[in-house]
C-alpha positions in Angstrom: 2.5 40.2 33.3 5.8 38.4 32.9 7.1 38.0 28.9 6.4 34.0 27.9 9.3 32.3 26.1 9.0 30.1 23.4 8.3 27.2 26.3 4.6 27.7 27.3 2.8 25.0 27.1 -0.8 27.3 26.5 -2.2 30.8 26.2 -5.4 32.6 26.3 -5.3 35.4 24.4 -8.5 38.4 25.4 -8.7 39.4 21.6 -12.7 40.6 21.0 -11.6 42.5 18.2 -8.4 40.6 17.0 -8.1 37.3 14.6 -6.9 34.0 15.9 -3.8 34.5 13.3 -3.4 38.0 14.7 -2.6 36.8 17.9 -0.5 34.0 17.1 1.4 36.7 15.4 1.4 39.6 18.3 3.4 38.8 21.2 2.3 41.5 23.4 -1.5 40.0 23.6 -0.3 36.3 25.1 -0.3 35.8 28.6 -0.5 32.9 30.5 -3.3 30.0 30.7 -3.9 28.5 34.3 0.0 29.5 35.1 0.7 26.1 33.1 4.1 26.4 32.2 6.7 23.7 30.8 10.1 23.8 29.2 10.8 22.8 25.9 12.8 19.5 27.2 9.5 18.6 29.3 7.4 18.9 25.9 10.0 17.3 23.5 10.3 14.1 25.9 6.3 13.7 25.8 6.9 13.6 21.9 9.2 11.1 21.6 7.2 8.8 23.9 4.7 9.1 21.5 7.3 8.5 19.0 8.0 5.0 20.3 4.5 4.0 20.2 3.0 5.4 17.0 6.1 5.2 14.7 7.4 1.8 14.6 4.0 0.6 14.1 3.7 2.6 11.4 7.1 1.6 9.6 6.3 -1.9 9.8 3.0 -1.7 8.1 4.0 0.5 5.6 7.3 -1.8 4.9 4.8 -4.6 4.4 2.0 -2.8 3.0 4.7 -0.9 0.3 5.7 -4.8 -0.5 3.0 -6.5 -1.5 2.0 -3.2 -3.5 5.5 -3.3 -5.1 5.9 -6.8 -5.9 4.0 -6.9 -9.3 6.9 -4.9 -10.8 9.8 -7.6 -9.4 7.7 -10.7 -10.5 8.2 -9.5 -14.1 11.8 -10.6 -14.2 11.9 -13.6 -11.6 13.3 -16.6 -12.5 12.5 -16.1 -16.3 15.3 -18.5 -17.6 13.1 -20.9 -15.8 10.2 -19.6 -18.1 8.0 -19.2 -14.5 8.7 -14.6 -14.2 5.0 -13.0 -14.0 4.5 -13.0 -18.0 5.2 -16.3 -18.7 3.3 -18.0 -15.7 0.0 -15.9 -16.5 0.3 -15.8 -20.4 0.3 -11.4 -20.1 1.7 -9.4 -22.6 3.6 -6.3 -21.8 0.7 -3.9 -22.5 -1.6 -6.1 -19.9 0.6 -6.2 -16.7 0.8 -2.4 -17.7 -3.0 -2.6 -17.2 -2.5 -4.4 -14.3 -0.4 -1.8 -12.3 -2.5 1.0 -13.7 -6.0 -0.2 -12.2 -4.5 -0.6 -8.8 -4.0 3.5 -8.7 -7.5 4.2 -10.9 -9.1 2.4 -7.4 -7.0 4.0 -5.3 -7.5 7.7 -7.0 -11.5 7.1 -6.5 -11.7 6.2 -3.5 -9.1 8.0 -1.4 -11.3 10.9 0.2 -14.7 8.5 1.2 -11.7 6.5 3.3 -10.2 9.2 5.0 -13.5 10.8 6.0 -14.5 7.5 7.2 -11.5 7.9 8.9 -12.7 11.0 11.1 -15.6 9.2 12.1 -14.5 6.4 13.3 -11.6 4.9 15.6 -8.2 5.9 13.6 -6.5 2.8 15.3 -9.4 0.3 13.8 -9.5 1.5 10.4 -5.6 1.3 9.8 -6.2 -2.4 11.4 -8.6 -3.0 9.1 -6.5 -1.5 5.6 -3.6 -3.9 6.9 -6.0 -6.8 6.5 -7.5 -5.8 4.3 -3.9 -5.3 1.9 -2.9 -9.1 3.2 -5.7 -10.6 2.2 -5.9 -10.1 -1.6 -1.7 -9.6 -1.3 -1.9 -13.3 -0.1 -5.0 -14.2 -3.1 -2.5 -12.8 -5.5 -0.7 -16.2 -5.1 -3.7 -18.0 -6.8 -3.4 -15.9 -9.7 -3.8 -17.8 -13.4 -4.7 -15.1 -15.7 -5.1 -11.8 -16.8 -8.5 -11.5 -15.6 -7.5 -12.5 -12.3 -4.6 -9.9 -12.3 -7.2 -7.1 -13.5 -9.5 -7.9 -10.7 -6.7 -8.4 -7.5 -5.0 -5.2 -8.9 -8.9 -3.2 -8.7 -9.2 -4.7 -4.8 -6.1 -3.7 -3.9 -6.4 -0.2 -4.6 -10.0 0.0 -3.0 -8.7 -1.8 0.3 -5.3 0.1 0.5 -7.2 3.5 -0.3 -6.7 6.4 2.7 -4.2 4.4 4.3 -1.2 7.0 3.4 -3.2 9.9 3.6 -4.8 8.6 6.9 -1.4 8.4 8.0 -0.7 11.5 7.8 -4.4 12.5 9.5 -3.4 10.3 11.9 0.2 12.2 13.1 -1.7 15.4 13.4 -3.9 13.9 16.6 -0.8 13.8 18.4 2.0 16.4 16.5 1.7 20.0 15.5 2.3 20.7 11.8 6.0 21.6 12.5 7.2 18.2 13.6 5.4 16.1 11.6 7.7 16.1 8.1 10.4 14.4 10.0 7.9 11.8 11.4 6.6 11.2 7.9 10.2 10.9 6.9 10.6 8.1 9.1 7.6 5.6 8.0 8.0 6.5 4.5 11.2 5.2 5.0 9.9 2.1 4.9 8.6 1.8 1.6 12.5 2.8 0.5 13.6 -0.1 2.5 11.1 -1.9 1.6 11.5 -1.5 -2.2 15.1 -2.5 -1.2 15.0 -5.1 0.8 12.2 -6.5 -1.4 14.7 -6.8 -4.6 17.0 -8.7 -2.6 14.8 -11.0 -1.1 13.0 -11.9 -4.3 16.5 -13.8 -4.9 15.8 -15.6 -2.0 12.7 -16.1 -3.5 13.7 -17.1 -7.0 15.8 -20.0 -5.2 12.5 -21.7 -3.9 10.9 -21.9 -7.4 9.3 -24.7 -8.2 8.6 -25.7 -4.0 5.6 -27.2 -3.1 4.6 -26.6 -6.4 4.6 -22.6 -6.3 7.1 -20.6 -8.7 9.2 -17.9 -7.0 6.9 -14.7 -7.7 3.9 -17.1 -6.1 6.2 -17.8 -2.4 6.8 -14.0 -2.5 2.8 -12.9 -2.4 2.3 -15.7 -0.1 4.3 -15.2 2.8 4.1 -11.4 2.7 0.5 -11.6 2.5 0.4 -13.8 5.7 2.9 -12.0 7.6 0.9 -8.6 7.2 -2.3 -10.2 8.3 -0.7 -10.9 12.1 0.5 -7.0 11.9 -2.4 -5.9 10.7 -4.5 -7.8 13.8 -1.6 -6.7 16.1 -2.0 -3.4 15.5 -5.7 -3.2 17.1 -3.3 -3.0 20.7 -0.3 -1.5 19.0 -1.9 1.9 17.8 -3.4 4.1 20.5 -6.6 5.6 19.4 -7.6 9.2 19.3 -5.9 11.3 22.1 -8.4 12.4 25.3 -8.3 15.4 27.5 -7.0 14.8 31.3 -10.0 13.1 33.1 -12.1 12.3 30.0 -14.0 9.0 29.9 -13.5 7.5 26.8 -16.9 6.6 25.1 -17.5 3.3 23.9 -20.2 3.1 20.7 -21.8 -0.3 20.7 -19.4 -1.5 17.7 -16.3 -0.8 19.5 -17.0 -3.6 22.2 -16.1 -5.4 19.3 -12.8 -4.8 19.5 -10.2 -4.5 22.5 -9.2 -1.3 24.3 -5.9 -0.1 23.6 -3.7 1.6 26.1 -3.5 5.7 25.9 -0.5 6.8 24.9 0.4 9.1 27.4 -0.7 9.3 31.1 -0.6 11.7 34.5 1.7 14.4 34.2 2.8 13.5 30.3 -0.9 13.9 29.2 -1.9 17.0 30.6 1.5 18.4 28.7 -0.1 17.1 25.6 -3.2 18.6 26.2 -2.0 22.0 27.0 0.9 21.8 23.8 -2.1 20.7 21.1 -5.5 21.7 22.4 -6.7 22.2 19.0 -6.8 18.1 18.4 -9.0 18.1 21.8 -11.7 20.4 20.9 -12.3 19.3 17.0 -16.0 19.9 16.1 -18.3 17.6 13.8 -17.3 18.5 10.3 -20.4 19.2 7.3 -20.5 18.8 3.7 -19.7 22.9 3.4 -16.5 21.9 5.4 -15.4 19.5 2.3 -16.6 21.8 -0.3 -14.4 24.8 1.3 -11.5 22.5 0.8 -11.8 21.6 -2.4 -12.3 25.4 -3.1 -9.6 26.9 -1.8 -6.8 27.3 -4.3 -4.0 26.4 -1.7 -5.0 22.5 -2.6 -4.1 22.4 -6.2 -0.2 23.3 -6.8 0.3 20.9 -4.0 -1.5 18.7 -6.1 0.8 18.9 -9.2 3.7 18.6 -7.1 2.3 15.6 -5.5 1.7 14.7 -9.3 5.1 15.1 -11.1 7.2 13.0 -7.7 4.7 10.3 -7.2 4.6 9.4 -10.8 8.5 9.3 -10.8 8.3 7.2 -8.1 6.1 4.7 -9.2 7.5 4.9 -12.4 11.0 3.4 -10.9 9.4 1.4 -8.5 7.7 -0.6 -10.7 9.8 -0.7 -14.0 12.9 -0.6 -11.8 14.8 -3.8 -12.9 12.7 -3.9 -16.8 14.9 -0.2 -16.9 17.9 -1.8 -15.9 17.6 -4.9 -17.8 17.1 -2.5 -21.2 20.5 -0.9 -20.1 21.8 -4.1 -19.7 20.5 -7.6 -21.1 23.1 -9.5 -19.9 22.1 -9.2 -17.0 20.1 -12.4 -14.3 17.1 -12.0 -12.5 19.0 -12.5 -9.4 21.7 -9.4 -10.3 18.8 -7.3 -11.5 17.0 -7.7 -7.7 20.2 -7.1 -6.6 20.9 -3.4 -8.4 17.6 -2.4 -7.5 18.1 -2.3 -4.0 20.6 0.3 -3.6 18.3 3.0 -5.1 16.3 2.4 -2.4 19.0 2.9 -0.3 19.6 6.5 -1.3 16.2 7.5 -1.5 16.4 6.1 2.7 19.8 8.6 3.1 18.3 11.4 1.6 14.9 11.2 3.8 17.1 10.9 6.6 19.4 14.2 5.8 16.7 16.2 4.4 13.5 15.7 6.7 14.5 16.5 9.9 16.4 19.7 8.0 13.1 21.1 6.6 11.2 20.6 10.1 13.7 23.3 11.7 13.1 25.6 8.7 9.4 24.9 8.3 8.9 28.1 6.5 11.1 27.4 3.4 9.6 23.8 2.5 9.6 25.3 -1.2 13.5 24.7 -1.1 13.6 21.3 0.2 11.3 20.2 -2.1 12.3 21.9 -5.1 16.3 21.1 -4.8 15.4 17.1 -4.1 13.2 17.6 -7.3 16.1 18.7 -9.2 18.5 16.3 -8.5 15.9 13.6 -10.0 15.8 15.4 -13.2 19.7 15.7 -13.5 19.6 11.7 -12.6 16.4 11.1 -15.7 19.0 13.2 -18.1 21.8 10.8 -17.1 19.4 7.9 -18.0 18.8 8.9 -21.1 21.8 10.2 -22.6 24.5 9.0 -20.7 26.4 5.6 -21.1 25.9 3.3 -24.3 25.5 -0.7 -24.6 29.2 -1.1 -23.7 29.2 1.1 -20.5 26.0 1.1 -19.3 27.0 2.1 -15.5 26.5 5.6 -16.2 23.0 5.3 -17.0 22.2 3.2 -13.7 24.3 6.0 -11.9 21.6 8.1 -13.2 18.9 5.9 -11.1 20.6 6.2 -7.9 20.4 9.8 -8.1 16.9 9.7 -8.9 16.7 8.0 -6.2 18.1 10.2 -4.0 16.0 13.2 -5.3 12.7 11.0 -4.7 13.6 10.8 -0.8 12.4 14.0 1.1 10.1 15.1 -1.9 6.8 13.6 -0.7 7.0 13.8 3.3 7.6 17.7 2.5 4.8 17.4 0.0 1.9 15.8 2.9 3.6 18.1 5.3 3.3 21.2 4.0 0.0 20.0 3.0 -0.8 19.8 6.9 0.5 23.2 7.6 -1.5 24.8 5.4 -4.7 23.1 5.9 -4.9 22.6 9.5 -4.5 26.0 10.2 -7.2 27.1 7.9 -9.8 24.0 8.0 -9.1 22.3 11.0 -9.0 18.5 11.1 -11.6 18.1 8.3 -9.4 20.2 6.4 -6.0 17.8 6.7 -8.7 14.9 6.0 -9.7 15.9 3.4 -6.9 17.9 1.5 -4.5 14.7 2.2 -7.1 12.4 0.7 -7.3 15.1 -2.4 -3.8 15.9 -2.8 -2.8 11.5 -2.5 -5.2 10.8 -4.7 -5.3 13.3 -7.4 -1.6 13.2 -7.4 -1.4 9.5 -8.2 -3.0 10.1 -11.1 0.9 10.4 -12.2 1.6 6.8 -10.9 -1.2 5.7 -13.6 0.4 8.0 -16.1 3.8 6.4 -15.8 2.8 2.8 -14.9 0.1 2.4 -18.0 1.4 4.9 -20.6 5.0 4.9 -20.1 7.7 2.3 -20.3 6.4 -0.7 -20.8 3.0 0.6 -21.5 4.6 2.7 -25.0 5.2 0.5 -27.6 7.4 2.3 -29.6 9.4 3.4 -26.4 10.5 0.3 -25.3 12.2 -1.2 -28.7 15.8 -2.3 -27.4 18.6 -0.3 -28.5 20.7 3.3 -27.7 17.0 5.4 -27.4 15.2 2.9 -25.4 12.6 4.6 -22.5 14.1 7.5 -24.3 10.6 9.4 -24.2 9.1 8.2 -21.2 12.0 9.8 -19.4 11.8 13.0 -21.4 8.0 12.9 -20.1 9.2 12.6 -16.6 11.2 15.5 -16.6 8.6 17.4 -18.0 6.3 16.5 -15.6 9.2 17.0 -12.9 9.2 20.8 -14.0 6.2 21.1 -13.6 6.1 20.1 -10.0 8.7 22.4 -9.3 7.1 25.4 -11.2 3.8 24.6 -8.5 6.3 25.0 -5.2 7.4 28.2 -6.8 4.0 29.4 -7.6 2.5 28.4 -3.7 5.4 30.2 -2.3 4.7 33.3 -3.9 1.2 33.6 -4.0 0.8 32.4 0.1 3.5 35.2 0.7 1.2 37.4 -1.8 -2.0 36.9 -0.4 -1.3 35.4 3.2 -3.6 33.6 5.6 -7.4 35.3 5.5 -7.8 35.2 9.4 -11.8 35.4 8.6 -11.5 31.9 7.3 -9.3 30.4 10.2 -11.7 27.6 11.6 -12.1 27.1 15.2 -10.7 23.6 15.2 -7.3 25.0 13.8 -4.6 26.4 15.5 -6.6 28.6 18.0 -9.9 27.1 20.3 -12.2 29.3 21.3 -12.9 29.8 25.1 -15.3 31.8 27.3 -16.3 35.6 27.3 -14.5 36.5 23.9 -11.3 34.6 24.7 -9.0 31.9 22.3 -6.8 29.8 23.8 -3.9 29.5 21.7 -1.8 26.0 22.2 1.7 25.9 22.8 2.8 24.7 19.5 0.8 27.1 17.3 2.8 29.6 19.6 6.3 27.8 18.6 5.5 27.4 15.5 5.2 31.2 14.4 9.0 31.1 14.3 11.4 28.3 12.3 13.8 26.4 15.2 16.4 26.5 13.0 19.7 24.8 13.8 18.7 25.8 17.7 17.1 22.5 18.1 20.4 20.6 17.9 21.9 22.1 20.5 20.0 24.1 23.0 19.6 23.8 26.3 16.6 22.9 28.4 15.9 26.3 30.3 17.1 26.7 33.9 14.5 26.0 36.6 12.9 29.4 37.6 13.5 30.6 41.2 10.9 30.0 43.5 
């Protein structure tokens, strides 16, 4: 039997003794699967087609989703020489909009996992509809705000109706990607919430210009129109999404609920799917997943660093995202509402360039996503030192230098984070284990985003006194937290290279399917994927056509 290159498309491997990781591991036991063979160009070209229907779709209602979700933090600065910003419309004092932004992520936190498992169960494409609908609706109710009560009780729906959406995201891209290509992919959406957070702060000036129209201050036309622009996408996207991927020939089965809704188009047809199929079998032959299934994940140690990383960068993220301009305006009082929306944008802007340097990067050396996450890290604590110490009242540049390279270091730091999270997980757990560990990891890790949003900033009295050593300590806590993220990458790395994969634990749903008389098919990507791509990808050549 002929040796296979790196460009089969499937394999059955006759291993009644051998592990599914063995094989994937031992060249010599791979031979071919129904002589269906493809070259890598083939395979990459069905990937991007499902790149033009999955990923735009998902940029725009993360962009819209990240908005509304966002816009709490600008409203506290709009248009307050008009006495109409967020604090002075609603009568809230610091400590309750603090409240506010904290019991949107207590919500979210609780009920991550039940949404993503819903998730599993039902169509993928209807339940992201229905958490885009779900988002514009109270985003668009937040207009009719009056006072805190009604803050506390928007901010609670919010994070129940926006709950699994980023974790189902990332369930979602591993129906149609193999672990290995999907950090770049998540780069891509997530950089929507950076140009979102962006394009946000320099629309609210727009914004800030219509206060007082029809009888709705600034902050109230922002959560309107957002709210009603995300309710067409989110309607939209019951045709836009394709729902979950079926083998060549399969008749999709309708349940009686789904005539409720319309039919999408697959994503891939004739020759196209039956590439798909034979690259990512394991998504085509998932099994029903059990309550032992969940409680295997939650068990297995590979969950929890991931979860402090997830921790440390999501709570910096927050952090900035929501006392963005109040940080700025401390370094600064001098400064307008209008200029403050206007500096926040361009930290946005470099948290976009590095997610666009760093994620495709870390895709082609899948095996060292420790790195990429840990250097990103770094550069946010060098930025949170130059925030603190750097500058005075006089020059306070220095200090918003230090944002933009916080920034920066946010960019790649979270794609990595759900990614490697996917490696890890499918292979072990199969598709209840990326369900579930996603949903764990999102919303254990926010706990951080309540930690800075409530008890930081704004939320510490003492820390937010103007003068030289204000936010002094919440950004001390930051770093700490920050180290402490990094210490986790460091401790994964060398424990999974300690104590490896346990092949008796490699579920059947994961990267190998079991077939007849003893055999495993083992998909084309899980074959790639045993070695890194490296800087071939950029500029290697599809492979001759063989001779007849």
């Amino acid at each position: 039997m002929g040796e296979q290159g790196d460009n089969d498309a499937a394999y059955v491997v006759k291993m009644p003794q051998a592990s599914p990781r063995a094989a994937l591991d031992d060249d010599s036991q791979v031979t071919d699967a129904g002589n269906e063979r493809y070259d890598l160009a083939k395979v990459e070209g069905v990937y991007r087609k499902i790149d033009w229907r999955i990923i735009p779709a998902f940029w725009v209602l993360y962009f819209l989703c990240s908005a509304i979700r966002a816009n709490l933090g600008l409203a506290q600065t709009m248009n307050t020489a008009q006495g109409h910003n967020l604090m002075q419309v609603l009568h809230l004092s610091p400590h309750q909009v603090a409240t506010g932004l904290a019991l949107f992520y207590v919500c979210y936190v609780t009920c991550d996992l039940p949404a993503n498992l819903i998730m599993t169960k039902l169509s993928p494409q209807v339940w992201m509809s229905r958490i885009v609908v779900g988002v514009a609706i109270v985003g668009s109710c937040m207009t009719a705000m009056r006072a805190a009560w009604s803050l506390y009780l928007l901010r609670l729906l919010l994070g129940i109706v926006i709950a699994g959406m980023w974790p189902g995201m990332t369930y979602y891209l591993t129906l149609f990607y193999p672990p290995s290509r999907i950090g770049q992919r998540i780069g891509l959406y997530f950089t929507a919430a950076q140009v979102s957070a962006a394009v946000v702060g320099l629309v609210s000036a727009a914004f800030q210009e219509m206060d007082g129209l029809g009888g709705l201050v600034g902050f109230q036309w922002m959560f309107l129109l957002y709210g009603l622009v995300t309710l067409v996408v989110g309607v939209a996207l019951l045709w836009w999404l394709p729902d979950r991927p079926l083998a060549p020939d399969e008749v999709p089965r309708r349940s009686r609920w789904r005539h409720f809704f319309p039919e999408p188009a697959p994503v891939l047809r004739g020759e196209d799917a039956v590439v798909h199929y034979n690259d990512l079998r394991r998504v085509y032959h998932r099994r029903a997943w059990r309550v032992r299934d969940i409680w295997a994940v939650f068990t297995d140690w590979r969950a929890w660093p991931l979860v402090v990383m997830y921790f440390g960068v999501v709570g910096v993220g927050i952090g900035i995202q929501s006392y963005g301009t109040v940080i700025i305006e401390g370094t600064n009082p001098n400064l307008t509402g209008i200029q403050l929306s206007l500096l926040f944008a361009p930290i946005w802007i470099m948290d976009l360039i590095a997610i666009l340097l760093v994620t495709p990067i870390s895709d082609c050396f899948h095996h060292h996503r420790a790195l990429f996450f840990s250097v990103p890290v770094g550069i946010q604590i060098a930025g949170l030192l130059v925030m603190t110490y750097a500058g005075s009242f006089q020059n306070p540049w220095p200090r918003y230098g230090g944002m933009l390279m916080v920034g920066f270091g946010l960019g790649p730091t979270v794609p990595i984070c759900m990614t490697w999270t996917t490696e890890i997980f499918q292979a072990r757990h199969g598709e209840v284990g990326v369900a579930v560990a996603s949903a764990l990891i999102s919303g254990l890790g926010n706990l951080g985003s309540i930690l800075t949003t409530y008890a930081l900033y704004e939320g510490w009295p003492v820390d937010r006194v103007p003068g030289p050593t204000q936010y002094r300590k919440s950004n001390l806590v930051m770093i700490g937290i920050l180290c402490g993220s990094i210490l986790s990458a460091a401790v994964l790395t060398i424990l999974l290279r300690l104590v490896g994969e346990d092949p008796g634990q490699m579920r059947a749903s994961g990267a190998c399917v079991p077939a007849e008389d003893g055999e495993v098919i083992i998909d084309g990507a899980a074959k790639r994927d045993v070695q890194e791509r490296g800087v071939r990808r950029w500029w290697r050549r599809a492979p001759a056509p063989e001779n007849a």
